[in-house]
C-alpha positions as CSV (number, residue, x, y, z in Angstrom):
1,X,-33.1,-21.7,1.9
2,X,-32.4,-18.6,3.8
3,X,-29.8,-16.1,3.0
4,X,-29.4,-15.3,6.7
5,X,-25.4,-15.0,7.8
6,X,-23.9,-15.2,11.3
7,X,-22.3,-12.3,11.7
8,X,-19.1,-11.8,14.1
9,X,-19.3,-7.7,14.0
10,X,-23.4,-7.0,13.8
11,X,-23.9,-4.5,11.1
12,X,-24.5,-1.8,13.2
13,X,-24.5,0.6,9.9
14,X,-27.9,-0.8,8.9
15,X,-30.1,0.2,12.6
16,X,-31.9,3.1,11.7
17,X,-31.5,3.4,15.8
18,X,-28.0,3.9,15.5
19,X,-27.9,6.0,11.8
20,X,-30.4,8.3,13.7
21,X,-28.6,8.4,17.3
22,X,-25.4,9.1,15.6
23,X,-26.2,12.3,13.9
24,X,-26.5,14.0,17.4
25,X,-24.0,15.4,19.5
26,X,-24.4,13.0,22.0
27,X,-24.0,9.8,19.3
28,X,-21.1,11.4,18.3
29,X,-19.4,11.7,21.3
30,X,-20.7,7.8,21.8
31,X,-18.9,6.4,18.7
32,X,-15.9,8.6,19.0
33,X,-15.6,6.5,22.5
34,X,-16.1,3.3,21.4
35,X,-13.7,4.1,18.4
36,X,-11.4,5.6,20.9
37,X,-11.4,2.2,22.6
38,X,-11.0,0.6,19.1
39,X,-7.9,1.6,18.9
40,X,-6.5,1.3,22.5
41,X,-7.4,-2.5,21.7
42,X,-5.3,-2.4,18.8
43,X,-2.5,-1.0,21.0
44,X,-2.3,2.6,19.1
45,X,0.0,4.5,21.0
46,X,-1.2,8.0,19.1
47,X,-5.2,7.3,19.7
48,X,-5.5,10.1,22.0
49,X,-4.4,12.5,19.3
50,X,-6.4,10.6,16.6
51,X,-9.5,10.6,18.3
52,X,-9.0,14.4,18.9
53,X,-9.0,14.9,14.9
54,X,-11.8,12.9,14.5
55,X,-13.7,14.6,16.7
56,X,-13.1,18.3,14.9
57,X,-14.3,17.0,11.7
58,X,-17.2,15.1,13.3
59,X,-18.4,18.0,14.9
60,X,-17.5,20.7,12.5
61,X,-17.8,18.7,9.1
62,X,-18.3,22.0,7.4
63,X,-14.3,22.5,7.6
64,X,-13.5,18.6,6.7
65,X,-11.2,20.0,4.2
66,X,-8.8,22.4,6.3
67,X,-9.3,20.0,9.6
68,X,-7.8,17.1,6.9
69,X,-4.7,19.4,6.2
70,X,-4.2,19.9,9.4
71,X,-4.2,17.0,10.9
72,X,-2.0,15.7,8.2
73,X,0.4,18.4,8.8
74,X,0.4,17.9,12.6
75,X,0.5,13.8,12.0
76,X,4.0,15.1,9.9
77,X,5.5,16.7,12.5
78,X,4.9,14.3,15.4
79,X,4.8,10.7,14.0
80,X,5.3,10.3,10.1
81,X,8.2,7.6,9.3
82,X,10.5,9.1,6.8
83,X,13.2,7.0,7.2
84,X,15.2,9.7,8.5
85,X,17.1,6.5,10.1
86,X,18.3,5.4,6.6
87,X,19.6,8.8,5.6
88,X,21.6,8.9,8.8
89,X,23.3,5.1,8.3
90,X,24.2,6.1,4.8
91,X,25.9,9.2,5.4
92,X,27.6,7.5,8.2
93,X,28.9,4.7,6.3
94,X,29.9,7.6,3.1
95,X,31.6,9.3,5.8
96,X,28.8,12.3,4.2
97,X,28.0,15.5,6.6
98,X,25.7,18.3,6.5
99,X,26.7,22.0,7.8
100,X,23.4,22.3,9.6
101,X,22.0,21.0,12.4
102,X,19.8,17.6,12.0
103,X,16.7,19.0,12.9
104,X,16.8,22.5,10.9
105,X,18.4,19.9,8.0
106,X,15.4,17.8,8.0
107,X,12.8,20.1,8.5
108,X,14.2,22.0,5.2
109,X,13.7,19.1,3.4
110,X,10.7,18.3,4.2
111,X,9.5,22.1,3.0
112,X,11.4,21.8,0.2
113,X,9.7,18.7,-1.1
114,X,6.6,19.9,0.1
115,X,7.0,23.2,-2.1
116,X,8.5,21.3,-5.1
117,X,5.3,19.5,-4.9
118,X,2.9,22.7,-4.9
119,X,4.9,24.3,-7.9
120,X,4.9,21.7,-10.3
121,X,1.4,21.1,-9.0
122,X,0.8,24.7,-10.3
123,X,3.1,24.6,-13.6
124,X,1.3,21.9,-14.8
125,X,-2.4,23.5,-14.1
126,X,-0.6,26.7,-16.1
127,X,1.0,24.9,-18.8
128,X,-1.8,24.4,-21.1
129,X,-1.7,22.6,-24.8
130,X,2.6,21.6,-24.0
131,X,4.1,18.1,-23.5
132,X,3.8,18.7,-19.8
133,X,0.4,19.1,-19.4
134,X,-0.3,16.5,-21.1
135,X,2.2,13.9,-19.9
136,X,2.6,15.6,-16.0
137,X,3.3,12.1,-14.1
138,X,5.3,10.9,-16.8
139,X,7.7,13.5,-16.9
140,X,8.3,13.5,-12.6
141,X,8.7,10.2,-13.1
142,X,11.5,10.4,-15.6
143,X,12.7,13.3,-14.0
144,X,12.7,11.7,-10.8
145,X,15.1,8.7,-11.9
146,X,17.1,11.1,-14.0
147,X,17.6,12.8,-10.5
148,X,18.6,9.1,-8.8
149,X,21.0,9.0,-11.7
150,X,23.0,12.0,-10.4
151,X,22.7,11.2,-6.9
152,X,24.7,7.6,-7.2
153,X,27.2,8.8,-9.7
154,X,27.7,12.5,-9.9
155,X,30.8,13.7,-8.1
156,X,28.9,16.3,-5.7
157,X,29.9,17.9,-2.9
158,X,29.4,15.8,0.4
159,X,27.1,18.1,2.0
160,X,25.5,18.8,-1.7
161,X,24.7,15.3,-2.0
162,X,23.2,15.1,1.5
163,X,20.6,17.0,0.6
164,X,20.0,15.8,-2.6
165,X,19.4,11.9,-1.3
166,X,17.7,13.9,1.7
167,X,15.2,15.6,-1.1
168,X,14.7,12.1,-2.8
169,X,13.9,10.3,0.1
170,X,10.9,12.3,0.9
171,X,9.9,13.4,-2.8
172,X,9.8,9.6,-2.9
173,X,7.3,9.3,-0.4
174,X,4.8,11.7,-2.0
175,X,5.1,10.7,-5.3
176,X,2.2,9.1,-6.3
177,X,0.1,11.6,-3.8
178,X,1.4,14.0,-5.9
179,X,0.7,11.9,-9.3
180,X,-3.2,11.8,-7.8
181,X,-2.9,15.6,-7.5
182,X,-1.7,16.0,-11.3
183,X,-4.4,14.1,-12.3
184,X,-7.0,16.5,-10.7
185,X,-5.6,18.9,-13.1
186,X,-8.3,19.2,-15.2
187,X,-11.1,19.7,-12.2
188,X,-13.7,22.6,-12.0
189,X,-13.7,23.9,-9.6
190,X,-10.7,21.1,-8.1
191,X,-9.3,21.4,-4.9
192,X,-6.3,24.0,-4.1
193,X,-3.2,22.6,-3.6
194,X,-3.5,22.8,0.1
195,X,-6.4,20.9,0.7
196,X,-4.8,18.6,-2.0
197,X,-1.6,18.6,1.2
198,X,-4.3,17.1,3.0
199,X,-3.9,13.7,1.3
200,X,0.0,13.5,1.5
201,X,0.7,10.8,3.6
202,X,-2.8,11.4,5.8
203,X,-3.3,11.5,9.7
204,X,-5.3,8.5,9.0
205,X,-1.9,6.1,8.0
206,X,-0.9,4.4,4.6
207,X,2.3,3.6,3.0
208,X,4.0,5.1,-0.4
209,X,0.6,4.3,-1.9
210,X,-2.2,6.7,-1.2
211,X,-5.1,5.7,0.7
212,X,-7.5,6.1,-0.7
213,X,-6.7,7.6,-3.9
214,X,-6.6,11.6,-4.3
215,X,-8.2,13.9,-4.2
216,X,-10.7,13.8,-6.8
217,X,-11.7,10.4,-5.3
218,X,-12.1,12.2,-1.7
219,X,-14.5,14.6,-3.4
220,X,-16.3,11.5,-4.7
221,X,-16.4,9.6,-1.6
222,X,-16.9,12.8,1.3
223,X,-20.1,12.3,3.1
224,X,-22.6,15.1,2.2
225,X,-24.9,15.1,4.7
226,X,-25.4,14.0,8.7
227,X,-27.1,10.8,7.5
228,X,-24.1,9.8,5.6
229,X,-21.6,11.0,8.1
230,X,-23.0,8.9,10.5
231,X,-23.3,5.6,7.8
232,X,-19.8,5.9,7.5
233,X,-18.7,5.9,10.9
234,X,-20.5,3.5,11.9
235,X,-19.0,1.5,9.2
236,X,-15.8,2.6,10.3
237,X,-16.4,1.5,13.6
238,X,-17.7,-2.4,12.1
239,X,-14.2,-2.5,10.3
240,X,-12.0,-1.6,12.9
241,X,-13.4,-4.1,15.5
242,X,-13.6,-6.6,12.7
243,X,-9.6,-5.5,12.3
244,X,-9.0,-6.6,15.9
245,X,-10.7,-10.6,15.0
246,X,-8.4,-10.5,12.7
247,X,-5.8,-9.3,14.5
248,X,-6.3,-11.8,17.5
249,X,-6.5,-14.3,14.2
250,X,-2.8,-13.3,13.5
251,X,-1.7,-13.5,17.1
252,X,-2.6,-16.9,17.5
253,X,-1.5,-18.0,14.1
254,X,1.8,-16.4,15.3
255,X,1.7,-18.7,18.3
256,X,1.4,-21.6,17.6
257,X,3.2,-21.6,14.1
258,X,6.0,-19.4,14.8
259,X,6.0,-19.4,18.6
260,X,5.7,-16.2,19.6
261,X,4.2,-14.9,22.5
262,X,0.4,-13.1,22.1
263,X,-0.7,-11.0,24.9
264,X,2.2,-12.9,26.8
265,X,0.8,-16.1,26.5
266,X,3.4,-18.3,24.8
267,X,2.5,-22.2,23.9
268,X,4.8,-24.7,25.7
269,X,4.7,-26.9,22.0
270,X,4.2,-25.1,18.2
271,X,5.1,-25.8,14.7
272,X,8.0,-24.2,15.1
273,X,8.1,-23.7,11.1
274,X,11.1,-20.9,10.1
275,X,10.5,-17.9,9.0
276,X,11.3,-17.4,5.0
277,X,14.0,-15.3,5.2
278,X,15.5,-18.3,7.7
279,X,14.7,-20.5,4.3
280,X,16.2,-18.7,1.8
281,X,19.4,-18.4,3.9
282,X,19.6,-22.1,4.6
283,X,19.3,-22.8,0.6
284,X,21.9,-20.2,0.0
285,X,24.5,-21.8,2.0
286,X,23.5,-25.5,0.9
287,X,21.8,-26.4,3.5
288,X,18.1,-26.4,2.7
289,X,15.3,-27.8,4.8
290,X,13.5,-30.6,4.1
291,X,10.7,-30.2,1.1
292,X,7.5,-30.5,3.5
293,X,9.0,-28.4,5.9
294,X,9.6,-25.1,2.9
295,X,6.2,-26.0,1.9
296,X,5.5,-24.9,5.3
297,X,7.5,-22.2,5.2
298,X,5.5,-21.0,1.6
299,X,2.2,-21.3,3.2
300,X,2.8,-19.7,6.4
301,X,4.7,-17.1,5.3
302,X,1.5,-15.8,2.5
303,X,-1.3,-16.5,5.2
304,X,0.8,-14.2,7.6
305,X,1.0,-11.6,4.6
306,X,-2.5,-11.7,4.0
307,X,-3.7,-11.5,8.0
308,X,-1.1,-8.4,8.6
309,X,-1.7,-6.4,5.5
310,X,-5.9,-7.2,6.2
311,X,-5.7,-5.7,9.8
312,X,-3.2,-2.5,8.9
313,X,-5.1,-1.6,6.2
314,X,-8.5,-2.0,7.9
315,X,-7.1,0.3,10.2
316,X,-6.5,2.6,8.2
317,X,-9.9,2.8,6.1
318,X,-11.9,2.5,9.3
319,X,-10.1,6.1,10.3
320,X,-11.0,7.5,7.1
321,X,-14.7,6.5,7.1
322,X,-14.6,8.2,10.9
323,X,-13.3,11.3,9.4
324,X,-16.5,11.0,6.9
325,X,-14.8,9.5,3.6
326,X,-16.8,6.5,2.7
327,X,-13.8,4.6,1.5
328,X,-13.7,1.0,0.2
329,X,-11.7,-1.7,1.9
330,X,-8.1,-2.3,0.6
331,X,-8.4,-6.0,1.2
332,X,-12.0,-7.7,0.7
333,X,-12.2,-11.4,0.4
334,X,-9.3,-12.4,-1.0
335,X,-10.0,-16.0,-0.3
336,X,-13.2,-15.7,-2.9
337,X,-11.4,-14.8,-5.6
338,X,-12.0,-16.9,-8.8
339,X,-9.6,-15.6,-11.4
340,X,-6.0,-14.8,-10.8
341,X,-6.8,-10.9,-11.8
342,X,-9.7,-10.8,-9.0
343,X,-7.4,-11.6,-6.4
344,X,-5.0,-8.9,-7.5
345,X,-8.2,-6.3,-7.2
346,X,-9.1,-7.9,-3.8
347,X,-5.9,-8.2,-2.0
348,X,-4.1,-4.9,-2.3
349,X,-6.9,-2.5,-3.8
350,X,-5.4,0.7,-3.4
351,X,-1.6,-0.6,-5.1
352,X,-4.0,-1.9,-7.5
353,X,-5.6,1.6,-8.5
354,X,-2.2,3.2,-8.5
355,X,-0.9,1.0,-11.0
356,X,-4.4,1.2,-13.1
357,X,-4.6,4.9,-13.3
358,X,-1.1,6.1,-13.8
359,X,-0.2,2.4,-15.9
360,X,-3.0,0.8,-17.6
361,X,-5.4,3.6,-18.7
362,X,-2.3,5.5,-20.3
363,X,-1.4,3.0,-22.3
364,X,-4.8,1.7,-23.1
365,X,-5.8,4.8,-24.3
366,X,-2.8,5.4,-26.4
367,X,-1.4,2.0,-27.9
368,X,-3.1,-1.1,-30.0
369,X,-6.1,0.5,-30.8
370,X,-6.6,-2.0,-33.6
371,X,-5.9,-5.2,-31.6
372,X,-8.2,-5.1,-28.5
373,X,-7.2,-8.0,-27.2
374,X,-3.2,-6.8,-27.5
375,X,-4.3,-3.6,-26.4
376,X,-5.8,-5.3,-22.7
377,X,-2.3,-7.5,-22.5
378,X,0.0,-4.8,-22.8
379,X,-1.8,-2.4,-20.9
380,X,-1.7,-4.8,-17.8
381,X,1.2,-5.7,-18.5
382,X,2.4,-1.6,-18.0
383,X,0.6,-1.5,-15.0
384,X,1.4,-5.1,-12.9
385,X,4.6,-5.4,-14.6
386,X,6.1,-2.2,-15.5
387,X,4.0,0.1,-12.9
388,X,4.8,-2.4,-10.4
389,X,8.2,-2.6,-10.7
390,X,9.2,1.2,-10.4
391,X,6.7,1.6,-7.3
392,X,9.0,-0.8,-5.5
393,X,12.8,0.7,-7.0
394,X,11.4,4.2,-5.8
395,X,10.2,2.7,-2.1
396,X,13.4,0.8,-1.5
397,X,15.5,3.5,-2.3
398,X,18.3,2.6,0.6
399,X,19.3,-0.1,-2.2
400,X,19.9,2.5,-4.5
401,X,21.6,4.9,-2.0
402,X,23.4,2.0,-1.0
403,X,24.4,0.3,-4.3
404,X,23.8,3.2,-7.2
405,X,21.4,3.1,-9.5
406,X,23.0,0.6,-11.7
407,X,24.1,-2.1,-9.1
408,X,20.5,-1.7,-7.5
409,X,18.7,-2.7,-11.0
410,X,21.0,-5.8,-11.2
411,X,20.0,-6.3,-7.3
412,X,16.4,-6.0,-8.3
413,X,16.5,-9.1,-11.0
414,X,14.3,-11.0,-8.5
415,X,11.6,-8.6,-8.7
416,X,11.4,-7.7,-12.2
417,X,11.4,-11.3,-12.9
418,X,8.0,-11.5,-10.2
419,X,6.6,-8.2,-11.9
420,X,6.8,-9.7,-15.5
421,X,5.6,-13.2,-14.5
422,X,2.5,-11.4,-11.9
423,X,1.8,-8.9,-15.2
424,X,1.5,-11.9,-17.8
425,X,-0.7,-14.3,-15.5
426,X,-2.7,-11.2,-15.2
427,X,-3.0,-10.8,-18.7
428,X,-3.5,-14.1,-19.7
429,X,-6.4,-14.1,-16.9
430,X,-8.1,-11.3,-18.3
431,X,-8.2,-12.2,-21.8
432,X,-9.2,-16.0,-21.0
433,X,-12.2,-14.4,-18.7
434,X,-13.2,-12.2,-22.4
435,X,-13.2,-15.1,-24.2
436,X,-15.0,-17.7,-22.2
437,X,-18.0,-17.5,-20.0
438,X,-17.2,-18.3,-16.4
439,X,-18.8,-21.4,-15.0
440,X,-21.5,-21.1,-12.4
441,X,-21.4,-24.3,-11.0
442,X,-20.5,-24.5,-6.9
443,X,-17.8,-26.9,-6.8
444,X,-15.8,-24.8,-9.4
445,X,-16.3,-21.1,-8.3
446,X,-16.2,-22.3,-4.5
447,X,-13.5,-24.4,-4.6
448,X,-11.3,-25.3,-7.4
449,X,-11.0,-21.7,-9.0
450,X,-9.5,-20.4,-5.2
451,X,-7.5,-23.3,-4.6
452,X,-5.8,-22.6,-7.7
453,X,-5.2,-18.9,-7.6
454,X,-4.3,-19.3,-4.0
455,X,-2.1,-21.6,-5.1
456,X,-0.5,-19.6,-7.8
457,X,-0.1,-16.2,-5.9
458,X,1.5,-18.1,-2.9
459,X,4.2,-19.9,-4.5
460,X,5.0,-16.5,-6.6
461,X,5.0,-14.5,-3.5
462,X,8.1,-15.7,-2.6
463,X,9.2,-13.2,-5.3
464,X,7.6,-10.4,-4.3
465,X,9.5,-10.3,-0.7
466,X,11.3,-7.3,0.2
467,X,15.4,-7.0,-0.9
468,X,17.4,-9.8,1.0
469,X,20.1,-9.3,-1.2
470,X,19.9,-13.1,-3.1
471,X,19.5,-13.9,-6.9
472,X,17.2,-15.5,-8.8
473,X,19.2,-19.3,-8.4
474,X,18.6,-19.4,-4.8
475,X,15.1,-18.6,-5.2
476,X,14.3,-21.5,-8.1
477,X,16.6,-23.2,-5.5
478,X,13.8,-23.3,-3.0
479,X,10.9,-24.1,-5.1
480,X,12.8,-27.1,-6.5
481,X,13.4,-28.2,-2.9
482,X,9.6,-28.1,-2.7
483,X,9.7,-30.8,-5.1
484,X,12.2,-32.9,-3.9
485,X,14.7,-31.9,-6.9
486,X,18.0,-30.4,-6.3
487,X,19.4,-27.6,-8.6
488,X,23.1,-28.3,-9.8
């Protein structure tokens, strides 16, 4: 039977044509075009500027390094989100002010936190055989709570406290960039800490999760010669295109489920199925839909997730490859996966990592040594149940600024409950796949094993949405509407 696949993008990394054209000036200009146009497709309103980065460190890959830190530094200035909206609705509402204006009170914070990060970066590298060397991301992560603590309930000064939450908001931005960093700690030569800058919150996009990794990885991943530059971009060219199938999959999904207009075309008849947010509300009040129709709501709602968090974070590895990082995909397949612990690898690989390296290998390599298969539960239970759940308190810090510290935990039952439940299914999925072999037949790996862990992560995604301010009843509410059964 031939292995031969139709292939929407052609895998344009694999010409020798192409790998050879690309490695001249000429090629490069050629694919900085047609990423150029990449992006324009995908509505970028910044490609101008991102193409002009790209096109430094393609033709002057001998400075990759400074070019990266610059362009991150320039991408900081002009179009990083750091929700400089929130701070300025809370202090509003605490009737808070600041004695400076807004723009020399944010830029100060931002330099700040950008020199907190550099000297603790540097204390740790000089600190040698003492607790903090040893446990660096532990202690800014205590710290950095301790630090919430006395923002919510310490009676400071209004214009002291400004600047404090103003200092958290962004420390909590970089603070697993600047976990990554600690971990390069023990490097020779390792990178200085302003090439290490380079990685905070990149030119090339991400989140509070660091794509892709630090930069240690970087170092692993840079291209180290013309031949692999040019593999990569091309690579990063396939991806993005095969972003904009995707995202053209989404539109249309949009359509004619939810009804809303792609590329102005709007359907005169759709589906019409609410949005989950709409669900939750109507089972709050008493009012739920009908079963069939939250079903539809559940399903919907995780094929959405999985489209839009494919496409943004295709996007953003395909800008990285272009800038000569041969980075892996943060979602790949998904739909393949066979075990419930695979689909956690493939869907959000990057959150993944986070939660592995700073979560699971510590307490892997500290606790249970005796019991191997304890040791393997508890360690994932650290990183997808523990890990998991700080990485969210820290992003949605307006809860905290909003409700202290303590009210925000009780806010955040719904979560922990999803962490503890996504961190033992985990578990239990790991140690089942130790201690049987996996079956090889088709019908199994091809159909039943994804239907089923499909079927698990979408109905416990409805845990895992962002804060709409509900408890855990109105959730189990829903799901036993799914089922015809009413909660009393």
């Amino acid at each position: 039977m031939s292995n031969t696949r139709i292939r929407i993008i052609p895998a344009i990394d694999e010409s020798p044509v192409l790998v050879q054209l690309a490695q001249h000036a000429g090629g490069k200009a050629l694919l900085l075009a047609v990423f150029a146009f990449g992006l324009h497709l995908h509505d970028s309103r910044s490609w101008q500027e991102l193409v002009l980065i790209l096109a430094a460190m393609s033709f002057w890959p001998q400075y990759r390094r400074p070019l990266l830190t610059a362009g991150t530094l320039y991408w900081l200035s002009q179009h990083t989100n750091l929700k400089w909206g929130l701070l300025r609705n809370v202090f509003d509402a605490k009737g808070l002010a600041i004695t400076t204006s807004w723009s020399v009170y944010s830029i100060s914070i931002v330099v700040t936190t950008i020199l907190f990060c550099a000297m603790y970066y540097y204390l740790v590298k000089r600190s040698r055989d003492t607790w903090l060397y040893r446990r660096p991301v532990a202690t800014l992560l205590v710290s950095y709570i301790l630090l919430l603590t006395i923002a919510s309930h310490a009676p400071l000064p209004a214009t002291q406290q400004a600047y404090l939450w103003g200092f958290l908001i962004i420390l909590g931005h970089y603070i697993w960039y600047l976990a990554y960093s600690l971990q390069d700690r023990n490097a020779v030569p390792g990178t200085k800490f302003i090439y290490q800058l380079g990685h905070y919150q990149p030119f090339w996009g991400g989140s509070n999760t660091p794509f892709p990794k630090g930069a240690a990885y970087l170092r692993k991943i840079e291209a180290k010669n013309a031949e692999e530059l040019a593999v990569s971009q091309l690579k990063g060219i396939k991806l993005l295109y095969w972003a904009f199938v995707l995202s053209i999959v989404l539109g249309i999904f949009n359509m004619v489920v939810y009804g809303r207009p792609f590329y102005n075309l709007a359907l005169p008849d759709h589906l019409a199925i609410p949005y989950i947010n709409d669900a939750l509300a109507h089972t709050r009040s008493g009012d739920p839909y009908d079963w069939y129709i939250n079903w539809g709501v559940l399903l919907a709602n995780f094929i959405k997730s999985m489209l839009t968090l494919s496409v943004w974070g295709h996007i953003i590895i395909a800008t990285c490859r272009m800038a000569g990082f041969k980075a892996l995909r943060n979602t790949c397949s998904p739909l393949r996966s066979r075990t419930i612990a695979e689909f956690w690898n493939r869907y959000y690989y990057y959150f993944k990592e986070l939660l592995v390296e700073f979560f699971f290998y510590p307490t892997y390599l500290r606790y249970f040594k005796t019991r191997p298969r304890l040791r393997v539960f508890m360690a994932t239970m650290a990183a997808a149940g523990l890990g998991n759940m700080l990485y969210h308190f820290f992003r949605d810090i307006h809860i905290i600024m909003g409700l202290g510290i303590w009210g925000a935990l009780k806010a955040f039952q719904v979560y922990i409950f999803y962490a503890l439940l996504l961190g033992t299914a985990i578990g239990l999925s790991q140690l089942r796949n130790q201690k049987r072999k996996q079956s090889t037949h088709w019908f199994r790996t091809r159909i039943t094993a994804p239907i089923t862990v499909l079927g698990f992560y979408c109905i416990t995604h409805i845990f895992g949405l962002p804060y709409p301010g509900y408890g855990l009843d109105v959730y189990f509410q829903f799901l036993m509407n799914m089922v015809n059964v009413g909660v009393i």
